[in-house]
FIVO-14573 format. One record per atom (N, C-alpha, C, O): residue number from 0; residue in one letter; atom name; y, z, x. Coordinates in Angstrom, 3 decimals. Example, Ala and Ser with C-alpha at 12.3 -4.5 7.8 and 13.67 -1.06 7.14 Angstrom:
# residues 2
+------+------+------+----------+----------+----------+
: mike : tiza : vofi :        Y :        Z :        X :
+------+------+------+----------+----------+----------+
:    0 :    a :    N :   -5.690 :    7.800 :   13.190 :
:    0 :    a :   CA :   -4.500 :    7.800 :   12.300 :
:    0 :    a :    C :   -3.300 :    7.800 :   13.200 :
:    0 :    a :    O :   -3.319 :    8.465 :   14.236 :
:    1 :    s :    N :   -2.250 :    7.080 :   12.850 :
:    1 :    s :   CA :   -1.060 :    7.140 :   13.670 :
:    1 :    s :    C :    0.030 :    7.870 :   12.900 :
:    1 :    s :    O :    1.138 :    8.039 :   13.409 :
+------+------+------+----------+----------+----------+
END
This chain:
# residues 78
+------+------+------+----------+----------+----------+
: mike : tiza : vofi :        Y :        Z :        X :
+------+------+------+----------+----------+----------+
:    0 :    x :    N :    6.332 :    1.714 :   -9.824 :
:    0 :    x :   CA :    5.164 :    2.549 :   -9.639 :
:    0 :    x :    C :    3.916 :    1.687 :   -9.822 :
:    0 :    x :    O :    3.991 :    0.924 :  -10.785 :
:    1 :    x :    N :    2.787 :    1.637 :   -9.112 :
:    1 :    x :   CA :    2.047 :    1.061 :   -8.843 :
:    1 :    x :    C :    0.540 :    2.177 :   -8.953 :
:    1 :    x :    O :   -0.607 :    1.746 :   -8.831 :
:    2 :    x :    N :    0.721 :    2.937 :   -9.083 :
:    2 :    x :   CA :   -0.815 :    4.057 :   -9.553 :
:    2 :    x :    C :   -1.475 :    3.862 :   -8.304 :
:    2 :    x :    O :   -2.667 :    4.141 :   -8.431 :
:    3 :    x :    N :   -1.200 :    3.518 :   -7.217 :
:    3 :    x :   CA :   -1.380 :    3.782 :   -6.151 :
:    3 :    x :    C :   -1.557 :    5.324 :   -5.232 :
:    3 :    x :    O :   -0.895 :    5.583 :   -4.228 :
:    4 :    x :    N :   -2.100 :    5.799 :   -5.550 :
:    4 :    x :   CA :   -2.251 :    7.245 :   -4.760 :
:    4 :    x :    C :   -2.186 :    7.410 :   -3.321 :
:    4 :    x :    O :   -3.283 :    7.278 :   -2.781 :
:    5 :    x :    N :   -1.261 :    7.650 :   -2.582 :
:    5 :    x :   CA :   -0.803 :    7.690 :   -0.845 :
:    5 :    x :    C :   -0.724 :    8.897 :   -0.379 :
:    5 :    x :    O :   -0.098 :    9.741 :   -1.020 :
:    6 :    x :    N :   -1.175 :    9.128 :    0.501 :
:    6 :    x :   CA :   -0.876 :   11.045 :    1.287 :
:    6 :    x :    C :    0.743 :   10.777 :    1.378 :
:    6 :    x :    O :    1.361 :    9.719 :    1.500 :
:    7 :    x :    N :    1.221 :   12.223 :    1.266 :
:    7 :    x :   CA :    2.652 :   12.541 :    1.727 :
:    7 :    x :    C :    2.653 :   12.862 :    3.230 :
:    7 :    x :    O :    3.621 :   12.657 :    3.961 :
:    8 :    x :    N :    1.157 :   13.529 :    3.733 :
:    8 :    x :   CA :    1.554 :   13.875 :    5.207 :
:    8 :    x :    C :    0.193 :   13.435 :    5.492 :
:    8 :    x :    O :   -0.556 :   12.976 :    4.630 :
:    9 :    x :    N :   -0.179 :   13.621 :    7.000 :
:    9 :    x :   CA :   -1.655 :   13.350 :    7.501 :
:    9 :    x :    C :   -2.782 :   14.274 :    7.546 :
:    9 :    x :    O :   -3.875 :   14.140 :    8.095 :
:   10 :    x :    N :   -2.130 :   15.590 :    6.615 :
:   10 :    x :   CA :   -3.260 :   16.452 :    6.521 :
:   10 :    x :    C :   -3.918 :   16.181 :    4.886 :
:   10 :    x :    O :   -5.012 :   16.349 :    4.347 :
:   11 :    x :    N :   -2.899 :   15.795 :    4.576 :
:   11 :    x :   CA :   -3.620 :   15.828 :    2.641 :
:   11 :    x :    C :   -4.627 :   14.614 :    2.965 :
:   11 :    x :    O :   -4.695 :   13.871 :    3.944 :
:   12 :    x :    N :   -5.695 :   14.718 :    1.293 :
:   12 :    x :   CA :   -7.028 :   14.315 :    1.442 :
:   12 :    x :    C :   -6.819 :   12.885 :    0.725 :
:   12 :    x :    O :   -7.817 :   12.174 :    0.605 :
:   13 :    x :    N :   -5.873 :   12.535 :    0.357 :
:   13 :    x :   CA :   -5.736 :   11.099 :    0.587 :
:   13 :    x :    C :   -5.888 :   10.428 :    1.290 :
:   13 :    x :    O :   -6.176 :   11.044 :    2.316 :
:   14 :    x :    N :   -5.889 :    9.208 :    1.489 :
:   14 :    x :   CA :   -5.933 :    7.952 :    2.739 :
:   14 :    x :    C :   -5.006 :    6.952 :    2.212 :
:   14 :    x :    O :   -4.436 :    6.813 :    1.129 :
:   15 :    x :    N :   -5.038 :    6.098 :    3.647 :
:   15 :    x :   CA :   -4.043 :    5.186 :    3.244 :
:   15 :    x :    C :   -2.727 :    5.250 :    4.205 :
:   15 :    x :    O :   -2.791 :    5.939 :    5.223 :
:   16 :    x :    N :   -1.653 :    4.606 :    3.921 :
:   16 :    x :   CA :   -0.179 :    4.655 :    4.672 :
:   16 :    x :    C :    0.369 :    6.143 :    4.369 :
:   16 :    x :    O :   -0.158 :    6.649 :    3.379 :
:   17 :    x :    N :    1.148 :    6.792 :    4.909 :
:   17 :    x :   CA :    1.858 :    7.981 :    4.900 :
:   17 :    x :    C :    2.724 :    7.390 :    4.233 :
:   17 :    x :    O :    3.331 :    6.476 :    4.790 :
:   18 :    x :    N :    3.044 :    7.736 :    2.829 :
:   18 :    x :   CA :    4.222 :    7.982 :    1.659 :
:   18 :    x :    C :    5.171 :    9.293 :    1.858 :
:   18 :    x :    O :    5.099 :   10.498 :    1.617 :
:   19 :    x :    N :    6.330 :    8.156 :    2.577 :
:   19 :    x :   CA :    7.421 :    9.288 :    2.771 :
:   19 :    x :    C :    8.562 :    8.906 :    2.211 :
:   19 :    x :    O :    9.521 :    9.385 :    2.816 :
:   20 :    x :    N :    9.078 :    7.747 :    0.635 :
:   20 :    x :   CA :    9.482 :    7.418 :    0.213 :
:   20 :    x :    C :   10.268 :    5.900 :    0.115 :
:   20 :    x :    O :    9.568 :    5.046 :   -0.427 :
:   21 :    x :    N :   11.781 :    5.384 :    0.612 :
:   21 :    x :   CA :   11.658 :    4.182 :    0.187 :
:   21 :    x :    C :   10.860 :    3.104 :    1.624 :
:   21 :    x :    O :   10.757 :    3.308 :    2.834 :
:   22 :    x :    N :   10.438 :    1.985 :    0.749 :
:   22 :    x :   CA :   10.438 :    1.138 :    2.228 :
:   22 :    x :    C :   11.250 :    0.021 :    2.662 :
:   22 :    x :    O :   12.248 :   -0.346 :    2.043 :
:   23 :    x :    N :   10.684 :   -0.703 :    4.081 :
:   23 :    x :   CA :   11.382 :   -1.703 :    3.979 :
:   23 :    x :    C :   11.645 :   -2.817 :    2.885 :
:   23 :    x :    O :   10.744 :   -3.023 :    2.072 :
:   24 :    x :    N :   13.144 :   -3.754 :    2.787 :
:   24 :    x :   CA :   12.951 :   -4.746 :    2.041 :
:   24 :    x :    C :   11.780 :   -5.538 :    2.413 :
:   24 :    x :    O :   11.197 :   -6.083 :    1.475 :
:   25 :    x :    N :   11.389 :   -5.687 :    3.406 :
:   25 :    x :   CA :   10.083 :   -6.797 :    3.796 :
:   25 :    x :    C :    8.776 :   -6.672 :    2.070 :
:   25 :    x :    O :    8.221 :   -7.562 :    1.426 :
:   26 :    x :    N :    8.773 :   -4.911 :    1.899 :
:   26 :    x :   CA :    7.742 :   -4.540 :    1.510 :
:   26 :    x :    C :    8.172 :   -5.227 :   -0.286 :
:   26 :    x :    O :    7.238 :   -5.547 :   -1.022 :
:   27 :    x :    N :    9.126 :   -5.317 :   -0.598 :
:   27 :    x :   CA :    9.572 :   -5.207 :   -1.610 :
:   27 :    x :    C :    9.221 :   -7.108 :   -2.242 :
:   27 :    x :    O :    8.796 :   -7.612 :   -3.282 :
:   28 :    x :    N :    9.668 :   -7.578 :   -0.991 :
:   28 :    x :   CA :    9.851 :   -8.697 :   -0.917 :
:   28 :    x :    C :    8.402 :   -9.742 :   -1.555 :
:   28 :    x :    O :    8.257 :  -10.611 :   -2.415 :
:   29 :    x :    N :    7.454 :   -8.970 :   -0.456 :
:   29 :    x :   CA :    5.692 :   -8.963 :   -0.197 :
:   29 :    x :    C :    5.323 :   -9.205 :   -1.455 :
:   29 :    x :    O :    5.028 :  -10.327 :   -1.865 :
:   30 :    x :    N :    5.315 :   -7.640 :   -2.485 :
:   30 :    x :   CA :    4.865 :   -7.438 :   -3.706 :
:   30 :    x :    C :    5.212 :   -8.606 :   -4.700 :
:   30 :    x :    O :    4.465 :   -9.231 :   -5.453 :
:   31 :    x :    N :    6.819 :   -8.738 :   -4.440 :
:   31 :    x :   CA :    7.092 :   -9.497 :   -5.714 :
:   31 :    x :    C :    6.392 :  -10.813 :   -5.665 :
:   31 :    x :    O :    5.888 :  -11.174 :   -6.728 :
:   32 :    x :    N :    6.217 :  -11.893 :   -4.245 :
:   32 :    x :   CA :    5.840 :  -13.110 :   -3.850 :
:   32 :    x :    C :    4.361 :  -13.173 :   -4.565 :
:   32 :    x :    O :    3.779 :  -14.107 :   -5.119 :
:   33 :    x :    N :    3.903 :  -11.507 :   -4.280 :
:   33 :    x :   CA :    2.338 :  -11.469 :   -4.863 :
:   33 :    x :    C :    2.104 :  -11.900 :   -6.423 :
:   33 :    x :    O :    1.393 :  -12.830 :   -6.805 :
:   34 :    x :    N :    3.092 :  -10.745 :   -7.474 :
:   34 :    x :   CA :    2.864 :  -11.188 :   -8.541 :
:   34 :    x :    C :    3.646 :  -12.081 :   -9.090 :
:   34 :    x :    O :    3.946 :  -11.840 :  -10.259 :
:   35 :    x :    N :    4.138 :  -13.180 :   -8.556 :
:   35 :    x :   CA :    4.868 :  -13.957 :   -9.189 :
:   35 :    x :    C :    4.050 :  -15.119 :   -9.213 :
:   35 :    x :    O :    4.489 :  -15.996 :   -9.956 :
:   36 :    x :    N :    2.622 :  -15.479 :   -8.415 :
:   36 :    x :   CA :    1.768 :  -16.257 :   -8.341 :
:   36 :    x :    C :    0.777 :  -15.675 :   -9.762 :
:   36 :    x :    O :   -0.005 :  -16.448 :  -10.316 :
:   37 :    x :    N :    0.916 :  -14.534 :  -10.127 :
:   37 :    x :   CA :    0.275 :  -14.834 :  -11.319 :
:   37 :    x :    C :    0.270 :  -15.613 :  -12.760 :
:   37 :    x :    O :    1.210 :  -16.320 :  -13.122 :
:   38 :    x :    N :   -0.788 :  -15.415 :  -13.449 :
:   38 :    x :   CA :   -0.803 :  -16.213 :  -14.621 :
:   38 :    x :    C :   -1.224 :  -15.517 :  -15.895 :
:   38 :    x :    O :   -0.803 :  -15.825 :  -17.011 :
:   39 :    x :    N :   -2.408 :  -14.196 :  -15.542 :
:   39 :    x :   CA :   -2.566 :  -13.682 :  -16.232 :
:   39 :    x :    C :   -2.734 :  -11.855 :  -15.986 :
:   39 :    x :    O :   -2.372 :  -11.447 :  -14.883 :
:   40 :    x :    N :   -3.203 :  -10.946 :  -16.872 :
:   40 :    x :   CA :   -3.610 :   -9.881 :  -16.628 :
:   40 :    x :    C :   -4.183 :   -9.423 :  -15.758 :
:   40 :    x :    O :   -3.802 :   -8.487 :  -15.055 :
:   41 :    x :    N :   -5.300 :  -10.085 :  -15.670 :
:   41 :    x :   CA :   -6.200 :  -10.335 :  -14.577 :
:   41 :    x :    C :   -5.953 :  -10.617 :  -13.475 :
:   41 :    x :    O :   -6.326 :   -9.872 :  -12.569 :
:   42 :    x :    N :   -5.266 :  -11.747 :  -13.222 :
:   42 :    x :   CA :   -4.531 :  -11.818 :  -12.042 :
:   42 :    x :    C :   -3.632 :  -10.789 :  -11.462 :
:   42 :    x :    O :   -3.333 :  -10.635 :  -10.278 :
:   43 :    x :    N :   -3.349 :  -10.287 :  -12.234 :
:   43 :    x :   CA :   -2.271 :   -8.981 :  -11.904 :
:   43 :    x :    C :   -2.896 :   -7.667 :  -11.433 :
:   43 :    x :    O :   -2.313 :   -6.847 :  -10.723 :
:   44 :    x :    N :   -4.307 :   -7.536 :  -11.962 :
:   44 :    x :   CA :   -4.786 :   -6.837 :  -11.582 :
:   44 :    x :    C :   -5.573 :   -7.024 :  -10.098 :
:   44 :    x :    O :   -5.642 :   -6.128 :   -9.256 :
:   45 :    x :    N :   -6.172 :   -8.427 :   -9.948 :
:   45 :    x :   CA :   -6.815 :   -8.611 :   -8.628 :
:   45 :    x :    C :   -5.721 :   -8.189 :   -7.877 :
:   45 :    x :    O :   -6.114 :   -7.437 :   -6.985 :
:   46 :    x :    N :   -3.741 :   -8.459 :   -7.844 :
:   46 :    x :   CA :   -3.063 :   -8.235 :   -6.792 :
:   46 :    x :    C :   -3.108 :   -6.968 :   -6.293 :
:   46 :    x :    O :   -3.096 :   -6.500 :   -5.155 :
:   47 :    x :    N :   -3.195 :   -6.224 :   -8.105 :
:   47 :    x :   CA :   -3.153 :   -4.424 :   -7.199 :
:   47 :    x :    C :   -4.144 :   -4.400 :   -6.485 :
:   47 :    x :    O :   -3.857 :   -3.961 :   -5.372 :
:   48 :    x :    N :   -5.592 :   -4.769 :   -6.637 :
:   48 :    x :   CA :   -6.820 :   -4.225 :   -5.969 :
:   48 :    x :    C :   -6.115 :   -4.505 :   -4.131 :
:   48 :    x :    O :   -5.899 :   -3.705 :   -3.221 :
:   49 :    x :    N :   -5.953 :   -5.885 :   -4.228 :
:   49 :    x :   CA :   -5.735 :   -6.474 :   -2.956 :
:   49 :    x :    C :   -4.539 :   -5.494 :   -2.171 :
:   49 :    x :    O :   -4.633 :   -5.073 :   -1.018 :
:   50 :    x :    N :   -3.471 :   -5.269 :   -3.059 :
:   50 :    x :   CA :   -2.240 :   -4.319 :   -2.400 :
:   50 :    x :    C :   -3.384 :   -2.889 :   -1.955 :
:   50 :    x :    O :   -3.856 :   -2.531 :   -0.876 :
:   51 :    x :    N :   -3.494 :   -2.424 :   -3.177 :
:   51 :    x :   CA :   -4.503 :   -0.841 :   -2.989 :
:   51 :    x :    C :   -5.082 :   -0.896 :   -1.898 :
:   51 :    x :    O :   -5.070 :    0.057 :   -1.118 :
:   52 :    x :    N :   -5.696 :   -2.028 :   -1.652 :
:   52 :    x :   CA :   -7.331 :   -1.923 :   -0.368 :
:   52 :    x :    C :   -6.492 :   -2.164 :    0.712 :
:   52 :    x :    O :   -6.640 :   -1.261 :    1.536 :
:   53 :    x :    N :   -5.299 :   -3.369 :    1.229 :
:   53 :    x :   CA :   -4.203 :   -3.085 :    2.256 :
:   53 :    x :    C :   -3.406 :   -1.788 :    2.355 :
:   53 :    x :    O :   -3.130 :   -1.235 :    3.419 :
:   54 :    x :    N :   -3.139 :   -1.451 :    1.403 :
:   54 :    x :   CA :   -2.735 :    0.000 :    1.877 :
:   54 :    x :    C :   -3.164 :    1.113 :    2.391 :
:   54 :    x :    O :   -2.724 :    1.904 :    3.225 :
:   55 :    x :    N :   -4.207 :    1.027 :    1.676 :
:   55 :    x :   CA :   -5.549 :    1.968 :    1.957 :
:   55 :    x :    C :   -5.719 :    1.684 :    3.766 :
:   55 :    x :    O :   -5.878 :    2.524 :    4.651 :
:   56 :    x :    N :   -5.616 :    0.219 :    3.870 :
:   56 :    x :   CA :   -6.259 :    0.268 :    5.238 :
:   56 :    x :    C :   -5.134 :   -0.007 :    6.608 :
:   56 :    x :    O :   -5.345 :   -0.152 :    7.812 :
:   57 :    x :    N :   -3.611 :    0.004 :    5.615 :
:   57 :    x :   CA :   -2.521 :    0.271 :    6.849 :
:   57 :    x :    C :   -2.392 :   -1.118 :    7.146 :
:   57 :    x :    O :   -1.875 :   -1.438 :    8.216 :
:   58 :    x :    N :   -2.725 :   -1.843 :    6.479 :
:   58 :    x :   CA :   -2.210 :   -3.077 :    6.604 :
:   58 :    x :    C :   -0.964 :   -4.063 :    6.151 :
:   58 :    x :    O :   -0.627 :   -5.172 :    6.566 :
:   59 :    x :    N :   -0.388 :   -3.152 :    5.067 :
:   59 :    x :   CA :    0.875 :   -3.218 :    4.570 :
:   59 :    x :    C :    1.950 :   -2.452 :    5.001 :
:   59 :    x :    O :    2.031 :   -1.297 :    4.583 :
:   60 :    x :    N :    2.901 :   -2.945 :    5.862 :
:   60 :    x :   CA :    3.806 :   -1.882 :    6.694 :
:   60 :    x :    C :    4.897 :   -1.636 :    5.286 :
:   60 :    x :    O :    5.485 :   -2.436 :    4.558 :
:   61 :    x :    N :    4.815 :    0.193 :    5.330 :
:   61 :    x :   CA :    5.901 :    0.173 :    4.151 :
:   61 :    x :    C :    7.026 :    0.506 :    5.070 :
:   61 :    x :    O :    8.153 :    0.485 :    4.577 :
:   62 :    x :    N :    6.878 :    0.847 :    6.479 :
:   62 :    x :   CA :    8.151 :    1.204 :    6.659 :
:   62 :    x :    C :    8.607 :    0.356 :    8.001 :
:   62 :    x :    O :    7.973 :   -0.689 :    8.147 :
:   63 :    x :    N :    9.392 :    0.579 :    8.788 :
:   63 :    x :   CA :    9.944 :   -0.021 :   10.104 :
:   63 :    x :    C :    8.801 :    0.171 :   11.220 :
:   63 :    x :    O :    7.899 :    0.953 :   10.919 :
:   64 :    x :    N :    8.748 :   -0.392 :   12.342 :
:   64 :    x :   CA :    7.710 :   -0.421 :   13.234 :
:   64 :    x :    C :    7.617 :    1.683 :   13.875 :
:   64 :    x :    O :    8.353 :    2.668 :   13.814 :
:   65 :    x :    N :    6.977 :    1.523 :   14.127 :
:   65 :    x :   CA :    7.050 :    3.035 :   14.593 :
:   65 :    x :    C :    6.744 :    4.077 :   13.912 :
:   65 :    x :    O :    6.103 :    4.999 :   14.416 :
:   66 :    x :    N :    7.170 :    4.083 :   12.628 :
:   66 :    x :   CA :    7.056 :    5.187 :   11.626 :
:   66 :    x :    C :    5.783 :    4.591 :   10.280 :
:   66 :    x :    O :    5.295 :    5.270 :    9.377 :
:   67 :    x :    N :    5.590 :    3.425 :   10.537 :
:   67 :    x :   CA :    4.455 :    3.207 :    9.795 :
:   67 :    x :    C :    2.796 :    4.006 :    9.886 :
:   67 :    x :    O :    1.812 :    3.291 :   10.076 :
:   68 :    x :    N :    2.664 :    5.357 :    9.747 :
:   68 :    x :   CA :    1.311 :    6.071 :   10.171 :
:   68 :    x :    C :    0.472 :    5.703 :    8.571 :
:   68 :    x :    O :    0.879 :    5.354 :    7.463 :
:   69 :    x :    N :   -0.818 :    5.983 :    9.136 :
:   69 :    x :   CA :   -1.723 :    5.795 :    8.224 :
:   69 :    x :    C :   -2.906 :    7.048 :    8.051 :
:   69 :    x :    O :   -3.637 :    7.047 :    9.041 :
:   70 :    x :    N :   -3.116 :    7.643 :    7.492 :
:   70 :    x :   CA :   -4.417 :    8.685 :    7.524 :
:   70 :    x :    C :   -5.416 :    8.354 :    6.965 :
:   70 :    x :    O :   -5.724 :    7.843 :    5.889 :
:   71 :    x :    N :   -6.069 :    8.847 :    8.167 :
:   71 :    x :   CA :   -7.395 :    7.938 :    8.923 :
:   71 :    x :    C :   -8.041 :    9.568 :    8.633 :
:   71 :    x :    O :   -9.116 :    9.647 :    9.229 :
:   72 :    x :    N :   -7.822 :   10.430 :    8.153 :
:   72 :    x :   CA :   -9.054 :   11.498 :    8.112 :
:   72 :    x :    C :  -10.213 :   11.416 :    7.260 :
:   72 :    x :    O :  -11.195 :   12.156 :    7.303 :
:   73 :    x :    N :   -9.943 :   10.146 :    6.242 :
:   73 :    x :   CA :  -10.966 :    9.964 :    5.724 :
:   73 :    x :    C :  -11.948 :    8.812 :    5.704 :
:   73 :    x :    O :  -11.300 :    8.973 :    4.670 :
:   74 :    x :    N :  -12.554 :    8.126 :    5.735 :
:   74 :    x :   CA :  -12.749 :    6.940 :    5.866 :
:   74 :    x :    C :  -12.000 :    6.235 :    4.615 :
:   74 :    x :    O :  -11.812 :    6.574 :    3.447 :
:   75 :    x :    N :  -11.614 :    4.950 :    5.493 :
:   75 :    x :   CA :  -11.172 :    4.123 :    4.753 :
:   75 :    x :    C :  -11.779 :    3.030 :    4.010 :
:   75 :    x :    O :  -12.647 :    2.466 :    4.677 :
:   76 :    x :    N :  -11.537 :    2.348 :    2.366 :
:   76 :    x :   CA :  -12.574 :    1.065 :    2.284 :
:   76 :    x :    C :  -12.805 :    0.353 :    3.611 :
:   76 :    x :    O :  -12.286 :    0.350 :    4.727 :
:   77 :    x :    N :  -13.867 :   -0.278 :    2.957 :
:   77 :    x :   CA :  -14.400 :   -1.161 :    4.285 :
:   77 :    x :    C :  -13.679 :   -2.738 :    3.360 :
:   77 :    x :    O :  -13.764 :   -3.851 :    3.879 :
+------+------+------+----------+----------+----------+
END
């Protein structure tokens, strides 16, 4: 768990990738490469920001090509 907040569908007022449960290994893979370059707290925390703001903006595929949607009803970070 990552405190990451994701819509379940494309009407809720979240943003971000559509959270429809597990993902690919790719995704799993991604995260760990991320924090294993850390060193400290801090560092751990810049990764979530960086994961959060890719997710947020559908840039992290959690799932297989095709079924990766993102909701866009709200604006997304810039």
């Amino acid at each position: 768990m990552n405190g990451i907040f994701l819509p379940s569908s494309d009407r809720s007022g979240l943003r971000g990738v559509i959270h429809r449960g597990r993902h690919k290994q790719e995704y799993y893979e991604y995260i760990e490469q991320m924090f294993s370059q850390c060193k400290s707290k801090k560092d751990c925390y810049e990764v979530l920001d960086k994961v959060k703001s890719d997710l947020y903006k559908g840039k992290i595929k959690l799932y297989k090509e095709g079924t990766n949607k993102v909701n866009k009803t709200f604006r997304t970070v810039s």
